[in-house]
PDB file of N, CA, C and O in Angstrom:
ATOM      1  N   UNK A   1       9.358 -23.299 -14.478  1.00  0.00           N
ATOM      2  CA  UNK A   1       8.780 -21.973 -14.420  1.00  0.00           C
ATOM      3  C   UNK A   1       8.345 -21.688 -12.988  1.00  0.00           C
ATOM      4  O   UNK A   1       7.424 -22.347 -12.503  1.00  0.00           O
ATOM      5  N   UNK A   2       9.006 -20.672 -12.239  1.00  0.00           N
ATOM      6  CA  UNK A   2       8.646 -20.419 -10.976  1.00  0.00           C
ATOM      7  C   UNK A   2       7.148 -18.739 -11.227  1.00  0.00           C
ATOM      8  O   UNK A   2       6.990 -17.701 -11.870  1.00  0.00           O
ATOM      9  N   UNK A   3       6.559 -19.484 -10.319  1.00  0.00           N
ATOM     10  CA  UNK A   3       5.356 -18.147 -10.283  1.00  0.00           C
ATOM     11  C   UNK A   3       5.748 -17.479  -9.151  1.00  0.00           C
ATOM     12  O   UNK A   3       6.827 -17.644  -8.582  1.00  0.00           O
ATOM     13  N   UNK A   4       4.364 -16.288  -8.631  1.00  0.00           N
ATOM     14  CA  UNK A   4       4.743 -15.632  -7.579  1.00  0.00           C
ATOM     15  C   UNK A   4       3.498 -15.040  -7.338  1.00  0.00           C
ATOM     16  O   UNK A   4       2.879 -14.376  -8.169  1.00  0.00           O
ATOM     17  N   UNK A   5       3.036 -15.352  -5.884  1.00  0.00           N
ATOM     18  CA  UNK A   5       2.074 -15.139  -5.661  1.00  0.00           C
ATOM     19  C   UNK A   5       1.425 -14.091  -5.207  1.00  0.00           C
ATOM     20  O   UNK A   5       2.339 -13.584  -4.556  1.00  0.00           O
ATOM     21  N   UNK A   6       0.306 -13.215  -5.032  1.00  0.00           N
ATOM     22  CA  UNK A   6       0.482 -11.493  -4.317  1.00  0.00           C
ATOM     23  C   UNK A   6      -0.973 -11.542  -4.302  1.00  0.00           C
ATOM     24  O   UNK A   6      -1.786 -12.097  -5.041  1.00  0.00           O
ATOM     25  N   UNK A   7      -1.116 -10.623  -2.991  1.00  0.00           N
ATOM     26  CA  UNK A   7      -2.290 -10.587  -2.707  1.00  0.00           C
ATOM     27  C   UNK A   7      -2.658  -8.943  -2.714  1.00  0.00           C
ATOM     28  O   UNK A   7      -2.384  -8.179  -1.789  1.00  0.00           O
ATOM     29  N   UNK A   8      -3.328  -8.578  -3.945  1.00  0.00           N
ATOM     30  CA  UNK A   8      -3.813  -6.821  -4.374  1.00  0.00           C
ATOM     31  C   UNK A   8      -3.546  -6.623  -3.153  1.00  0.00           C
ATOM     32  O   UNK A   8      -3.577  -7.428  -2.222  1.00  0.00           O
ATOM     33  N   UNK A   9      -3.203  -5.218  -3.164  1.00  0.00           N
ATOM     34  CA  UNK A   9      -3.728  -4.219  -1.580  1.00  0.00           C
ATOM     35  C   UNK A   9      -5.308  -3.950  -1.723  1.00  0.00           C
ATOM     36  O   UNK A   9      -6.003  -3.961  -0.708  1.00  0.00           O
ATOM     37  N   UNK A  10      -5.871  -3.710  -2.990  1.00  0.00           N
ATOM     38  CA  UNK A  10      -7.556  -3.047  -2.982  1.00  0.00           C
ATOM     39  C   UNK A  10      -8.513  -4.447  -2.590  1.00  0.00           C
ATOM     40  O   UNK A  10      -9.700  -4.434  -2.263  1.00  0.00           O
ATOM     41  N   UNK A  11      -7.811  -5.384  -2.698  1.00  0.00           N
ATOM     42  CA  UNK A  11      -8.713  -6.554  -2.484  1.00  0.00           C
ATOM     43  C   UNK A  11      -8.502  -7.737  -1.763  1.00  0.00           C
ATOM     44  O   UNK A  11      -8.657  -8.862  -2.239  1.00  0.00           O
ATOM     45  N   UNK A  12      -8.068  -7.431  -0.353  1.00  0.00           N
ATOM     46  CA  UNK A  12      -7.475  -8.551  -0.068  1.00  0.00           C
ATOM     47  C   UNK A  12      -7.473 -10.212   0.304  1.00  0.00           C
ATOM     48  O   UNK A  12      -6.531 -10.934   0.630  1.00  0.00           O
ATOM     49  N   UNK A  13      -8.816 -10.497   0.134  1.00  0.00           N
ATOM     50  CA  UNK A  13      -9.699 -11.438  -0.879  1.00  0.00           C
ATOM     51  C   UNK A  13      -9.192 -12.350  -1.753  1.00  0.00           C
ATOM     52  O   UNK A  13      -9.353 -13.569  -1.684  1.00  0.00           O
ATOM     53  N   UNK A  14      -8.567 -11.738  -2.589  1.00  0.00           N
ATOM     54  CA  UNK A  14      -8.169 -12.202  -3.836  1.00  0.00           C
ATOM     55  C   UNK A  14      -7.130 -12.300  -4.056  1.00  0.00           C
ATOM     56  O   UNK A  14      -6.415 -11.426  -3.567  1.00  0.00           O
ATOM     57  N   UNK A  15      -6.672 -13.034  -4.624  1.00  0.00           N
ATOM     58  CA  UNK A  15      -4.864 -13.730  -4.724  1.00  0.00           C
ATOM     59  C   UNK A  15      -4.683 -13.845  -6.041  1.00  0.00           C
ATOM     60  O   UNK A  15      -5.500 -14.476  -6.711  1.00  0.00           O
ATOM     61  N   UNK A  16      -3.532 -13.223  -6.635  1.00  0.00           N
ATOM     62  CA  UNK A  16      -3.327 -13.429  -8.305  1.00  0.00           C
ATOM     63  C   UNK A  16      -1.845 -14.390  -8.333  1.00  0.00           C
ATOM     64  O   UNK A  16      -0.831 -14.319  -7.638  1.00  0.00           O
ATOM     65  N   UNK A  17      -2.140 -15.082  -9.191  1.00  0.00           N
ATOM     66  CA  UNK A  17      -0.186 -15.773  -9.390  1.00  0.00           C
ATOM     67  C   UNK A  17      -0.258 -15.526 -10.701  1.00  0.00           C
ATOM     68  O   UNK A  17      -1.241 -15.777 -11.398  1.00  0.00           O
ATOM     69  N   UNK A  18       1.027 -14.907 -11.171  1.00  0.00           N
ATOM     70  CA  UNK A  18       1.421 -14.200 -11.885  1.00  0.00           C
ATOM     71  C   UNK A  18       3.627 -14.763 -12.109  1.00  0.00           C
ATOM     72  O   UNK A  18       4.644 -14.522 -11.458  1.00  0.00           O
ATOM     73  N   UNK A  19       3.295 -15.569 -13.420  1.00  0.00           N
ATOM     74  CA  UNK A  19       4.780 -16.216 -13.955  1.00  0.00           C
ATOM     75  C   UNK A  19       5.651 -14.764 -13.644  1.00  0.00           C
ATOM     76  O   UNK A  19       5.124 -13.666 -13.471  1.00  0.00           O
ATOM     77  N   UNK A  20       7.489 -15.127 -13.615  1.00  0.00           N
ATOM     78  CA  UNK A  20       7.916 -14.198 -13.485  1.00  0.00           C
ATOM     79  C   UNK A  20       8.070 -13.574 -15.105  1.00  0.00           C
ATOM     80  O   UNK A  20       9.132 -12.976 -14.930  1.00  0.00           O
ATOM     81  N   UNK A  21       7.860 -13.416 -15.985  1.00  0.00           N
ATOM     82  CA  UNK A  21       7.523 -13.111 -17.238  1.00  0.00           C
ATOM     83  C   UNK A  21       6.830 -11.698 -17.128  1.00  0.00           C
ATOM     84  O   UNK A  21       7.372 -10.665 -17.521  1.00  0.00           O
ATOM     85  N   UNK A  22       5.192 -11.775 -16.376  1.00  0.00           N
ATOM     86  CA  UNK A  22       3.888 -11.223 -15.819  1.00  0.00           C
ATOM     87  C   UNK A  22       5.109 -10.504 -14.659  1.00  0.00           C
ATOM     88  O   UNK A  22       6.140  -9.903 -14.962  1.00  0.00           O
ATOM     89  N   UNK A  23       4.741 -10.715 -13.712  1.00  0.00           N
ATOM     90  CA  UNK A  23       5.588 -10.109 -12.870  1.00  0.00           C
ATOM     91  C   UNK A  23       6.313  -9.194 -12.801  1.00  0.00           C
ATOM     92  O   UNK A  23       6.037  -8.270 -12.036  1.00  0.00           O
ATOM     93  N   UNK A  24       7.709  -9.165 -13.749  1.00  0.00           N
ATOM     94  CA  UNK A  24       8.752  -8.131 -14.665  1.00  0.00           C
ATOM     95  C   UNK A  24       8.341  -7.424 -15.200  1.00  0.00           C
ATOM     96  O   UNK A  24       8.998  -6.383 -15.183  1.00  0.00           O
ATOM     97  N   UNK A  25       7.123  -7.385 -15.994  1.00  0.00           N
ATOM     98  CA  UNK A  25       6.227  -6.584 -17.160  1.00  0.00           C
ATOM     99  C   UNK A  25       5.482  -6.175 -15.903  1.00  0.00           C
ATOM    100  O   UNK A  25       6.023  -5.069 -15.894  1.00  0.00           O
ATOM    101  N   UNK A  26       4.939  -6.145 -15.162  1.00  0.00           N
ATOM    102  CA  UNK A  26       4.194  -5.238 -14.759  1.00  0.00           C
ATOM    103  C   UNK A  26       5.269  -4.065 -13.711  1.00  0.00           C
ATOM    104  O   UNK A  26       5.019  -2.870 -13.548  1.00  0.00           O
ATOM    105  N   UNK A  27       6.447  -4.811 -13.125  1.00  0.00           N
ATOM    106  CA  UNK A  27       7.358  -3.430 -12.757  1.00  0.00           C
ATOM    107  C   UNK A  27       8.001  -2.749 -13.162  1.00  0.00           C
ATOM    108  O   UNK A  27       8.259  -1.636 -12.703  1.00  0.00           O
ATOM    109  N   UNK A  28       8.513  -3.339 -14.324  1.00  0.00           N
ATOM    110  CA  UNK A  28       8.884  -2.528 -15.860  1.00  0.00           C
ATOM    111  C   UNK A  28       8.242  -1.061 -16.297  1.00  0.00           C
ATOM    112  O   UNK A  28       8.643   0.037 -16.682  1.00  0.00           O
ATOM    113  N   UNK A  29       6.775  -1.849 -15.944  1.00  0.00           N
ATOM    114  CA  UNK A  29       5.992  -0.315 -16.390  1.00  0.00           C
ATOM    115  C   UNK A  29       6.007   0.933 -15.635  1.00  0.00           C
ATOM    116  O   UNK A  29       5.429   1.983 -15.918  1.00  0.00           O
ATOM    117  N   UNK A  30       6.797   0.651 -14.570  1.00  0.00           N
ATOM    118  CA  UNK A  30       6.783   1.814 -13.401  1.00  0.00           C
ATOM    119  C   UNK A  30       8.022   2.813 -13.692  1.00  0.00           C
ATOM    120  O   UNK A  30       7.993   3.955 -13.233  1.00  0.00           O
ATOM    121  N   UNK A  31       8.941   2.426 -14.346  1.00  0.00           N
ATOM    122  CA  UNK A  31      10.423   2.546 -14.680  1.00  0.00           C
ATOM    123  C   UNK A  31      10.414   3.757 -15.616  1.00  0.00           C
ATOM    124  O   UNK A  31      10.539   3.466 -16.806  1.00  0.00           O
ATOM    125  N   UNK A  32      10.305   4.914 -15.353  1.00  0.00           N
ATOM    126  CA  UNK A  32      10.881   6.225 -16.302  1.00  0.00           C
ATOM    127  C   UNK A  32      11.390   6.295 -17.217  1.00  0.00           C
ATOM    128  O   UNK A  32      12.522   5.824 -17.115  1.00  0.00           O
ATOM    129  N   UNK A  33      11.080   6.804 -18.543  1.00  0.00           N
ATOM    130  CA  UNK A  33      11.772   6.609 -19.852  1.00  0.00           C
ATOM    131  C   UNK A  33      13.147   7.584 -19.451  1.00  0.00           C
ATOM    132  O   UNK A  33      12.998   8.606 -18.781  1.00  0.00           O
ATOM    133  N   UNK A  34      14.369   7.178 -19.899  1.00  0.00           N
ATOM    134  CA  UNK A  34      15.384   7.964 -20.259  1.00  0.00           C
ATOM    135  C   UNK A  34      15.583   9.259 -20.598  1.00  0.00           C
ATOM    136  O   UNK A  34      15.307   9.674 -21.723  1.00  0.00           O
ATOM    137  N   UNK A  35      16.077  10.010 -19.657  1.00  0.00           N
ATOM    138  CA  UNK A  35      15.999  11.612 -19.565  1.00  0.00           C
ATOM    139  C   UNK A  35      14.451  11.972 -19.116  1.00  0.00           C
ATOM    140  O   UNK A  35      14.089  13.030 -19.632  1.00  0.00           O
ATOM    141  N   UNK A  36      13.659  11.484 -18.458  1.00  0.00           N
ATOM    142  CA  UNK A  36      12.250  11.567 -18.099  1.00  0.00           C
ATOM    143  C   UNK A  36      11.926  12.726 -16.892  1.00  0.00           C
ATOM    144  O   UNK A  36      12.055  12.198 -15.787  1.00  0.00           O
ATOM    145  N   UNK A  37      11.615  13.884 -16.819  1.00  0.00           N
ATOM    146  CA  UNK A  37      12.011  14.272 -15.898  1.00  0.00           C
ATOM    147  C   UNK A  37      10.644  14.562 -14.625  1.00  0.00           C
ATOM    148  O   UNK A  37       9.566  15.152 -14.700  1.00  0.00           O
ATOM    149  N   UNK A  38      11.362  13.802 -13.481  1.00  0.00           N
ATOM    150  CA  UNK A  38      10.577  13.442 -12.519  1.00  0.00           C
ATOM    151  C   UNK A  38      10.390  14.811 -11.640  1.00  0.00           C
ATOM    152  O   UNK A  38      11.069  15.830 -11.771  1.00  0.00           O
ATOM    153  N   UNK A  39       9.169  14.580 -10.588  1.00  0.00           N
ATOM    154  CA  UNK A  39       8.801  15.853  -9.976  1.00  0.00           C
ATOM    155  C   UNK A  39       9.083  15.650  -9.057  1.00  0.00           C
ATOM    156  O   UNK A  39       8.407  14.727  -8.603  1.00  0.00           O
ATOM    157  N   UNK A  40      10.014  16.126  -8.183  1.00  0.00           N
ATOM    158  CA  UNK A  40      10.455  15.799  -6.552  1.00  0.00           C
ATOM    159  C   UNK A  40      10.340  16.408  -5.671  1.00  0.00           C
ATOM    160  O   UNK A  40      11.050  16.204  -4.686  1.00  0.00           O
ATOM    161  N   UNK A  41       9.088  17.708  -5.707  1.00  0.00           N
ATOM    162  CA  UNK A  41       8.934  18.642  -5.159  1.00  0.00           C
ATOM    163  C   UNK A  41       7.735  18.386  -3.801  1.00  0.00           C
ATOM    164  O   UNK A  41       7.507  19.048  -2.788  1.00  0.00           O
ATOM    165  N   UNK A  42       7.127  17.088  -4.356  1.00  0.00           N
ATOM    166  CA  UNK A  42       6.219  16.430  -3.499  1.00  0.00           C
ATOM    167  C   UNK A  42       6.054  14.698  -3.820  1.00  0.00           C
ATOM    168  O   UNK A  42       6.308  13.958  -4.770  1.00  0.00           O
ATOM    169  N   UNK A  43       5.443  14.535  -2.356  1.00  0.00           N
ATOM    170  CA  UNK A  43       5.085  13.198  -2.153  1.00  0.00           C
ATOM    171  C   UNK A  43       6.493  12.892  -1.485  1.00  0.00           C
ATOM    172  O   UNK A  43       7.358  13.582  -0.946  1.00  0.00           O
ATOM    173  N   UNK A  44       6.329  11.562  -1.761  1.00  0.00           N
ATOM    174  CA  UNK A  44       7.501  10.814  -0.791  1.00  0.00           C
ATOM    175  C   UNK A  44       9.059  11.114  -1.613  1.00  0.00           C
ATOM    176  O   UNK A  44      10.149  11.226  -1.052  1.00  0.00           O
ATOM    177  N   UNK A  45       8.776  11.202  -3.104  1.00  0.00           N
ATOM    178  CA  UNK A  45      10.293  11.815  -3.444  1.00  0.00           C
ATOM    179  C   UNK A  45      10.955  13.319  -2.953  1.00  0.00           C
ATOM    180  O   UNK A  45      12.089  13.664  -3.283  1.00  0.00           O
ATOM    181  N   UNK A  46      10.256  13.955  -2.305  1.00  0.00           N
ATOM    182  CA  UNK A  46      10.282  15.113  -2.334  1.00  0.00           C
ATOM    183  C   UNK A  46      11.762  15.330  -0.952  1.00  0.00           C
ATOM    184  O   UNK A  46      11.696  14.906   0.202  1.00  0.00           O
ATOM    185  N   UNK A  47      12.542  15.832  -1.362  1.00  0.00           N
ATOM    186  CA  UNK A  47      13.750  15.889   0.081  1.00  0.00           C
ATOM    187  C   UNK A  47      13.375  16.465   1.114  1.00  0.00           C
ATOM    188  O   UNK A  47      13.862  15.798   2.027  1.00  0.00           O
ATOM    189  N   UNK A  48      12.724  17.416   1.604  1.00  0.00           N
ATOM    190  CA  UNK A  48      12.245  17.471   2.982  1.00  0.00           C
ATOM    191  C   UNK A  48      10.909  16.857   3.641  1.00  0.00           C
ATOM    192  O   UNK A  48      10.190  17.479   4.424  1.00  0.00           O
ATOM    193  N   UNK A  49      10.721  15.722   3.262  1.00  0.00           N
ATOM    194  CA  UNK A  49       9.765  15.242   3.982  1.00  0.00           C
ATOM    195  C   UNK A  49      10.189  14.512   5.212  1.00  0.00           C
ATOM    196  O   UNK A  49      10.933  13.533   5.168  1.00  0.00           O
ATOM    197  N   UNK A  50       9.588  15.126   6.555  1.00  0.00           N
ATOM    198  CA  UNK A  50       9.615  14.718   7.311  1.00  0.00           C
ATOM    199  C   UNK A  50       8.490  14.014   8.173  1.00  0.00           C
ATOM    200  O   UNK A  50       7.357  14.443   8.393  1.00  0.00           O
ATOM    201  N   UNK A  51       9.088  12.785   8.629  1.00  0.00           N
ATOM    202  CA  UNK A  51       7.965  11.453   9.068  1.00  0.00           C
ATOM    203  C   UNK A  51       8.144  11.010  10.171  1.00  0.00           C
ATOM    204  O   UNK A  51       7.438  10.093  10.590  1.00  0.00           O
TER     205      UNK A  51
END
């Protein structure tokens, strides 16, 4: 079983290890349900942002 180690951005202090099991499940949750429809009108998805 390989882990993986990460250090929060809010706390950088603190170190979590987290199996890749933990790991997958928590980027999983970021992932858009099917036909989900996203807002791209702002923030960093947004097509004319210029940086």
């Amino acid at each position: 079983m390989t882990e993986i180690s990460a250090v929060p951005a809010y706390n950088p202090y603190q170190q979590e290890t987290l199996s890749q099991a933990d790991m997958l499940r928590r980027v999983v949750q970021h992932i858009p349900e099917k036909h989900f429809r996203m807002i791209r009108y702002f923030g960093f998805l947004a097509n004319r942002v210029y940086g």
